[in-house]
Backbone as JSON Lines, residues from 0, in Angstrom:
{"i":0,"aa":"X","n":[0.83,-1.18,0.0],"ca":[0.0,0.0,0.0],"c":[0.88,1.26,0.0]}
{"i":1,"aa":"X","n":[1.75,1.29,0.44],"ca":[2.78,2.31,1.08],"c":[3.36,2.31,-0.03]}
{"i":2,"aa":"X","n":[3.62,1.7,-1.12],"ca":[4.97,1.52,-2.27],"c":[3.62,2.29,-3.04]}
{"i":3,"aa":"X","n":[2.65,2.22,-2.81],"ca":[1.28,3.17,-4.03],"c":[1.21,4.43,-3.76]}
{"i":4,"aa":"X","n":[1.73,4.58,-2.41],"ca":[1.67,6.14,-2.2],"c":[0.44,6.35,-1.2]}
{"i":5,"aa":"X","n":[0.0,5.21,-0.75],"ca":[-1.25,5.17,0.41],"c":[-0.28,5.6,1.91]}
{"i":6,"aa":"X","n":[-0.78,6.37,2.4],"ca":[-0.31,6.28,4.16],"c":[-1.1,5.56,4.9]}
{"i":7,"aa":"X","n":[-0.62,4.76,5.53],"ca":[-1.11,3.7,6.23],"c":[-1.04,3.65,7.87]}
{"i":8,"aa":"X","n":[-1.37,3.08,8.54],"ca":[-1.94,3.01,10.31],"c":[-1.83,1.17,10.19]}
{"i":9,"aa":"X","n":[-1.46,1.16,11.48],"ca":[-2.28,-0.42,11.63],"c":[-2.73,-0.37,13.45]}
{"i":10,"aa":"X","n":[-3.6,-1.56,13.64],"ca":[-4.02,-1.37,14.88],"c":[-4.28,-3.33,14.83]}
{"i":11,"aa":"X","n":[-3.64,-3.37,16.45],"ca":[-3.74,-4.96,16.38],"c":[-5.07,-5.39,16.71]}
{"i":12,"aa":"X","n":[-5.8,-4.99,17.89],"ca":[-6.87,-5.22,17.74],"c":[-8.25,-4.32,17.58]}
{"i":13,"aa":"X","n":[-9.49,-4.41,17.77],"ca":[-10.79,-3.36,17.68],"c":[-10.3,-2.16,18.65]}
{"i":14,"aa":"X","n":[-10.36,-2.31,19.99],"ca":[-9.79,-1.4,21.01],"c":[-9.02,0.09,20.01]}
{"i":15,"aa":"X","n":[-7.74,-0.77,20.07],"ca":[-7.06,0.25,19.41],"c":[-7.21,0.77,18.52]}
{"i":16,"aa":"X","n":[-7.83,0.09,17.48],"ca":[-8.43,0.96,15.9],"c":[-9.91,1.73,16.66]}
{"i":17,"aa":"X","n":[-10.13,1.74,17.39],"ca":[-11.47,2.45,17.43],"c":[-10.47,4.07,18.62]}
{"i":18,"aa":"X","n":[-9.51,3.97,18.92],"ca":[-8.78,4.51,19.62],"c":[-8.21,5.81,18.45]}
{"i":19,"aa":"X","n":[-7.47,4.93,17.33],"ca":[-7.08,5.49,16.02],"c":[-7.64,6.53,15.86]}
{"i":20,"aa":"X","n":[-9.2,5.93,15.48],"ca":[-10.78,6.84,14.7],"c":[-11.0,7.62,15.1]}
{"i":21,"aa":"X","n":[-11.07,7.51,16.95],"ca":[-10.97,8.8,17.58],"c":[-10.39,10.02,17.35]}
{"i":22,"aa":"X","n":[-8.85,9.53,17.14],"ca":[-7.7,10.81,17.32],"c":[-7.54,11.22,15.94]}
{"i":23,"aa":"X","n":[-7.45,10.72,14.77],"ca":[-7.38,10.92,13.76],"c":[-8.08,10.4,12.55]}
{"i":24,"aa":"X","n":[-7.94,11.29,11.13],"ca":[-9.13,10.6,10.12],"c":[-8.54,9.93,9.54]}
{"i":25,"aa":"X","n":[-9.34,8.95,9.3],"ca":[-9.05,7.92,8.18],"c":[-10.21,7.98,6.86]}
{"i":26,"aa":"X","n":[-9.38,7.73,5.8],"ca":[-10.35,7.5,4.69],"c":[-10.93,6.27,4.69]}
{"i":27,"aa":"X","n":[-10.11,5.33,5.0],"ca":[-10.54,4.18,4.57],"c":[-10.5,2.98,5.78]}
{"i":28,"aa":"X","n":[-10.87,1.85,6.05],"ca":[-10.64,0.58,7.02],"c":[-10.55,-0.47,6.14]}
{"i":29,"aa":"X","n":[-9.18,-1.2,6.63],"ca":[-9.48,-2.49,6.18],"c":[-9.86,-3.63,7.35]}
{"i":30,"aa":"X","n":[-10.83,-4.21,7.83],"ca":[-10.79,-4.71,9.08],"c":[-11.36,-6.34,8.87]}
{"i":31,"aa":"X","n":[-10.56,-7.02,9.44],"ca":[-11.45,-8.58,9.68],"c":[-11.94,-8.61,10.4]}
{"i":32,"aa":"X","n":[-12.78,-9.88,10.14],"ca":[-13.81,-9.9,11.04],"c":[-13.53,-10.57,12.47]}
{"i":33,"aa":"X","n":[-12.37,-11.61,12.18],"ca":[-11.8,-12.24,13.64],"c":[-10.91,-11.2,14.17]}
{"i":34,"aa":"X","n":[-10.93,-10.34,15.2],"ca":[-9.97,-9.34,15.51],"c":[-9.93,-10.48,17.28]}
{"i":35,"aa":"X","n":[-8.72,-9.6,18.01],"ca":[-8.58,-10.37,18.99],"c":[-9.15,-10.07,20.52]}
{"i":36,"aa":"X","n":[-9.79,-9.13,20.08],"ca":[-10.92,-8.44,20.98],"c":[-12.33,-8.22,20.68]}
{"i":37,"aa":"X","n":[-12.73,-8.25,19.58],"ca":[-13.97,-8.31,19.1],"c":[-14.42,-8.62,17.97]}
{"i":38,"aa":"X","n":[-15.58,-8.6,17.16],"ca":[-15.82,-9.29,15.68],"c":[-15.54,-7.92,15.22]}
{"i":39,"aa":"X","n":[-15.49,-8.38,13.69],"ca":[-14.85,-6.65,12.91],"c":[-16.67,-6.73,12.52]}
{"i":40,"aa":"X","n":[-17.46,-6.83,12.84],"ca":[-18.76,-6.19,12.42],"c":[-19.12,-5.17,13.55]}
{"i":41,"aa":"X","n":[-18.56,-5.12,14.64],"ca":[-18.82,-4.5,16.26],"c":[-18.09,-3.38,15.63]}
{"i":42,"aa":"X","n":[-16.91,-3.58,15.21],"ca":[-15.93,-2.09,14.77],"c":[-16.64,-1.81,13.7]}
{"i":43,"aa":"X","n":[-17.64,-2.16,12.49],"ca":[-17.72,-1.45,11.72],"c":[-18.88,-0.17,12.24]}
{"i":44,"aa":"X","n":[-20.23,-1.13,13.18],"ca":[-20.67,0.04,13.75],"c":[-20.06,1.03,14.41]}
{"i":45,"aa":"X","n":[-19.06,0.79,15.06],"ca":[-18.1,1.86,15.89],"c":[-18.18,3.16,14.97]}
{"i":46,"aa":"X","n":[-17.12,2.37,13.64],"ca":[-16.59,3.46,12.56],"c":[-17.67,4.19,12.16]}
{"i":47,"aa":"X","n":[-18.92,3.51,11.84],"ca":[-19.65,4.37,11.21],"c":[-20.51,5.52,12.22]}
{"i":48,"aa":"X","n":[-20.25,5.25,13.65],"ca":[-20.44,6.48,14.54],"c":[-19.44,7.34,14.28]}
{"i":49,"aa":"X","n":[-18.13,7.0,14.44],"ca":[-16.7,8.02,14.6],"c":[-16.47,8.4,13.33]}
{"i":50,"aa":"X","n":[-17.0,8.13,12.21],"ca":[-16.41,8.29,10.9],"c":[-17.31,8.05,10.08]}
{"i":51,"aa":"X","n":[-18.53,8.43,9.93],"ca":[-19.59,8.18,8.73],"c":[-18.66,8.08,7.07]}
{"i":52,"aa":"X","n":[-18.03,9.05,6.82],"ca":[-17.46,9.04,5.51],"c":[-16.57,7.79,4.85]}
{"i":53,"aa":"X","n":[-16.16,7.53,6.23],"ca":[-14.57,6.54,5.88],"c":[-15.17,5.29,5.1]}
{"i":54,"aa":"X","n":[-14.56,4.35,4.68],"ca":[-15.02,3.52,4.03],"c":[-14.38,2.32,4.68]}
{"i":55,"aa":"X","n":[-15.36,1.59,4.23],"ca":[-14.68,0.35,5.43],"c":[-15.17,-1.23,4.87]}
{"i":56,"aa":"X","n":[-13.54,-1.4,4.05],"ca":[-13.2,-3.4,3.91],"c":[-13.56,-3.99,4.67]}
{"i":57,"aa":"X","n":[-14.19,-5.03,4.64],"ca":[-14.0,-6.28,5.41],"c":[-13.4,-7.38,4.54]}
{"i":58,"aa":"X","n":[-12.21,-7.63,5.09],"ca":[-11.37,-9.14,4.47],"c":[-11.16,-10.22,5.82]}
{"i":59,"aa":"X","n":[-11.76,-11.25,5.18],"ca":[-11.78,-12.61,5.92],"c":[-11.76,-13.91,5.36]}
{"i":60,"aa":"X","n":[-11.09,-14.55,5.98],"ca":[-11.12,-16.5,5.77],"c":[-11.93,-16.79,6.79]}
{"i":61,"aa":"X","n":[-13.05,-16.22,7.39],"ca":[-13.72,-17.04,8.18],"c":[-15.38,-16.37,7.23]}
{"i":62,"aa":"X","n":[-15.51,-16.46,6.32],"ca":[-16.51,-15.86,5.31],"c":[-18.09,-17.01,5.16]}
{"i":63,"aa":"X","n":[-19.36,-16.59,5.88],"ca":[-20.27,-17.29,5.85],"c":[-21.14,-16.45,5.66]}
{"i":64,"aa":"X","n":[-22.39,-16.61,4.55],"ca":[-23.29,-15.79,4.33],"c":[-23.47,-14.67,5.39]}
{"i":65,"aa":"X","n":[-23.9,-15.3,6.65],"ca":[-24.48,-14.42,7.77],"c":[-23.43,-13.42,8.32]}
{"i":66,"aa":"X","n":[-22.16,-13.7,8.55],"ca":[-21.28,-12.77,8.46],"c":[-21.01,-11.59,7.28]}
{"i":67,"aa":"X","n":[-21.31,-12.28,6.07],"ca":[-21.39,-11.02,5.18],"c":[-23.05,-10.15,4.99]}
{"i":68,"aa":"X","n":[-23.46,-11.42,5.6],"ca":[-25.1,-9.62,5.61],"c":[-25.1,-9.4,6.73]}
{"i":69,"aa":"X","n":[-24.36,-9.36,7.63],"ca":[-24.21,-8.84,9.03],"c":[-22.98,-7.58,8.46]}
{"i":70,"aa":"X","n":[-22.43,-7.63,7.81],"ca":[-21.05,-7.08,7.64],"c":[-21.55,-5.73,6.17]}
{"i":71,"aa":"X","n":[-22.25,-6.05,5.52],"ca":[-22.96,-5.22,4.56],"c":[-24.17,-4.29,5.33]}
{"i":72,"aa":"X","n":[-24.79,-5.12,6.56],"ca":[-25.97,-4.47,7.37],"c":[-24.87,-2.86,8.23]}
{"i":73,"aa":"X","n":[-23.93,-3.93,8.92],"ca":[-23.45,-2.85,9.79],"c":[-22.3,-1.59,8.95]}
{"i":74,"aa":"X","n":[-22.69,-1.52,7.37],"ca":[-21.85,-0.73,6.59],"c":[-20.41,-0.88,6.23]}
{"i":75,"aa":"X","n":[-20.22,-1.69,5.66],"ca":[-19.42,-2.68,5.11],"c":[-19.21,-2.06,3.78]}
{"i":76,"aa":"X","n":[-18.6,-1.35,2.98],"ca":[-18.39,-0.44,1.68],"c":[-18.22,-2.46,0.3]}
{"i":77,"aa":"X","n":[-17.42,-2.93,1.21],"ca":[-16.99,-3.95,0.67],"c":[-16.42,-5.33,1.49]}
{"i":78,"aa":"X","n":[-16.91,-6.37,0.58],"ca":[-16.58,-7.75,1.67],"c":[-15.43,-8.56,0.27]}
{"i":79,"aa":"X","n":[-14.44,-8.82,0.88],"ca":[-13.47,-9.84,0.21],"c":[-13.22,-10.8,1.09]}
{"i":80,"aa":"X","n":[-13.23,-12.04,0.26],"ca":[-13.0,-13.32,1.1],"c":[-11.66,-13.38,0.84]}
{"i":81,"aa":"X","n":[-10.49,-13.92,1.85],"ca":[-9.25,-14.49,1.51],"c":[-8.67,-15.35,1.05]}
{"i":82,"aa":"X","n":[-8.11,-15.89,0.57],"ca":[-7.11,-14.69,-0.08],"c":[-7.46,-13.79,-0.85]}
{"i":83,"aa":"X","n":[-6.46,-12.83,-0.97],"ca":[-6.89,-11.86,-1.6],"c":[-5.53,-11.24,-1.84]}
{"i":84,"aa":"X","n":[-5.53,-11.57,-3.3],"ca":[-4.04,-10.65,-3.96],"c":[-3.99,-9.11,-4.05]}
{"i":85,"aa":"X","n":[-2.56,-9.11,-3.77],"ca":[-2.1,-7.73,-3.51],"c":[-2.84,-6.62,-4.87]}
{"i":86,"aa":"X","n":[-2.8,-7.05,-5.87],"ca":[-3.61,-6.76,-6.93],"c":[-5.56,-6.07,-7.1]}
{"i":87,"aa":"X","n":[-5.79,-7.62,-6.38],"ca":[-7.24,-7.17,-6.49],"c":[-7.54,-6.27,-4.98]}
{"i":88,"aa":"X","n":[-6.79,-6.29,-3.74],"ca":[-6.86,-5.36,-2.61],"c":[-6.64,-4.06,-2.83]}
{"i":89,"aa":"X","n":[-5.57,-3.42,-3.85],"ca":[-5.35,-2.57,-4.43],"c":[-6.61,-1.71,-5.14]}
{"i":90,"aa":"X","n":[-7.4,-2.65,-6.43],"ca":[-7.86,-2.28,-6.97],"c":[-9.45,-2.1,-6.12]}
{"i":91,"aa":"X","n":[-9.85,-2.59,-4.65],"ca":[-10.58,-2.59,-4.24],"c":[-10.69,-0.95,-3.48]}
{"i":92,"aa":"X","n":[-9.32,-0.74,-3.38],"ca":[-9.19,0.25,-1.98],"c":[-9.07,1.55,-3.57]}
{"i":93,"aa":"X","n":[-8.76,1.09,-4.61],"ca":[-8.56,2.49,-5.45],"c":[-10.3,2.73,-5.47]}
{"i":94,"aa":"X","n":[-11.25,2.06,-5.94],"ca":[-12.62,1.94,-6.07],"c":[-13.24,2.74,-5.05]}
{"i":95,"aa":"X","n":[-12.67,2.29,-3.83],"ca":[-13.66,2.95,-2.77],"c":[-13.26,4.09,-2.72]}
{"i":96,"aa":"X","n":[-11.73,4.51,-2.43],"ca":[-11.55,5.82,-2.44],"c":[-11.81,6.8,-3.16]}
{"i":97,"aa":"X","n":[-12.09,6.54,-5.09],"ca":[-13.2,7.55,-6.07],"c":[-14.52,7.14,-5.47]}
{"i":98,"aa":"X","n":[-15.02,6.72,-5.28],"ca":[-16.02,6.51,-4.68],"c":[-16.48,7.36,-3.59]}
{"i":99,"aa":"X","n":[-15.77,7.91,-2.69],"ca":[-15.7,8.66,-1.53],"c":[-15.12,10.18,-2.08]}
{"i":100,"aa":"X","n":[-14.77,9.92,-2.97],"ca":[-14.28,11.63,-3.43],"c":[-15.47,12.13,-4.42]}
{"i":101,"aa":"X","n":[-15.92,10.88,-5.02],"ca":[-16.97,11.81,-5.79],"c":[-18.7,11.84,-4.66]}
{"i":102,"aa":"X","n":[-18.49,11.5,-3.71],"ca":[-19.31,11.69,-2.98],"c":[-19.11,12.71,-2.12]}
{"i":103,"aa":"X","n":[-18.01,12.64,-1.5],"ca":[-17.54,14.53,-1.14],"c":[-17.91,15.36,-1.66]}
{"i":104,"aa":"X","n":[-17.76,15.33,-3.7],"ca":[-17.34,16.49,-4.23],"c":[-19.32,16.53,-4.64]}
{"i":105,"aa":"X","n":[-20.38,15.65,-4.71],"ca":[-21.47,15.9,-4.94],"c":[-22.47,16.32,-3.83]}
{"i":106,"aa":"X","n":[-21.77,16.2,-2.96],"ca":[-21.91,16.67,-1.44],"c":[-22.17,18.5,-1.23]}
{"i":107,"aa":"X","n":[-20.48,18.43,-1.54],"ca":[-20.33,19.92,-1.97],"c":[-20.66,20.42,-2.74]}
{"i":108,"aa":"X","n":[-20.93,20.42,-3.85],"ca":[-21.97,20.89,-4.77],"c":[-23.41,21.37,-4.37]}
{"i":109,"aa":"X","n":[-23.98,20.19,-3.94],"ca":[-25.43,20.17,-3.44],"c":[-25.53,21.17,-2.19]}
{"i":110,"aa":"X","n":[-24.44,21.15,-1.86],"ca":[-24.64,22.56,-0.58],"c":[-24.79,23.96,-1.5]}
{"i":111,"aa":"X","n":[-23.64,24.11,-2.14],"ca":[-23.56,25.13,-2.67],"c":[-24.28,25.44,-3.58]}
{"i":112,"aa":"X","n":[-24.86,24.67,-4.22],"ca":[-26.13,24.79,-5.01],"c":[-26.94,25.34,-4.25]}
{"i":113,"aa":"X","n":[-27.88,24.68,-3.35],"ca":[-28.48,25.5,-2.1],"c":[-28.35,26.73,-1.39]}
{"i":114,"aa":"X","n":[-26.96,26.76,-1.38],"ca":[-26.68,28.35,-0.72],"c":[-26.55,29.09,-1.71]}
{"i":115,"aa":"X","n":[-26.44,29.28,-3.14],"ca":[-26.94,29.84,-4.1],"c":[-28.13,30.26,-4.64]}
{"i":116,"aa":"X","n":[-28.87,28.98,-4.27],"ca":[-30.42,28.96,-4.81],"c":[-30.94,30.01,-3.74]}
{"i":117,"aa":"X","n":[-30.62,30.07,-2.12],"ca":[-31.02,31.52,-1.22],"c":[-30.42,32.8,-1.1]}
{"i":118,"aa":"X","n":[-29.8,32.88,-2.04],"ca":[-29.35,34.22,-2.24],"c":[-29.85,35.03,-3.2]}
């Protein structure tokens, strides 16, 4: 990720990534679902309190229907089962991140459209 020009964080377990979210923004999460303190579906609700915008992977080898509509319910941008080549993780995390910029930038628009339309 780092050789793409991504800046990166890591956090060993939920605790501490929800610690992260707090202090600083993140665009993006990549989180499993076996963490060593809690399921990564518990952190995705977290994130989406501390961080509505961010976008948030779930990658796992422990992958069963109910975990992925539990994992899409609690806002899940995206679910990859493992493995998962450096390739297609790449091309997952480039996706979400236009994804999140053109939602910023239609965001901003739609305001400013509005604060135009009252003037």
């Amino acid at each position: 990720m780092e050789r793409k020009g991504y800046l990166t964080d890591t956090a060993e377990t939920g605790s501490e990534a929800i610690e992260k979210v707090r202090s600083k923004y993140f665009n993006l999460a990549l989180i499993d679902i076996r963490l060593p303190d809690m399921d990564g579906t518990a952190l995705l609700s977290e994130f989406r309190e501390l961080n509505p915008e961010m976008k948030k992977i779930i990658i796992t080898g422990f992958s069963t229907r109910e975990n992925a509509i539990e994992s899409l319910n609690q806002g899940a941008n995206a679910y990859l089962e493992k493995p998962v080549t450096p390739g297609k993780l790449l091309e997952f995390v480039a996706k979400k991140l236009a994804e999140q910029e053109y939602e910023i930038k239609y965001h901003e628009d739609t305001v400013n459209k509005l604060l135009q339309s009252r003037k």
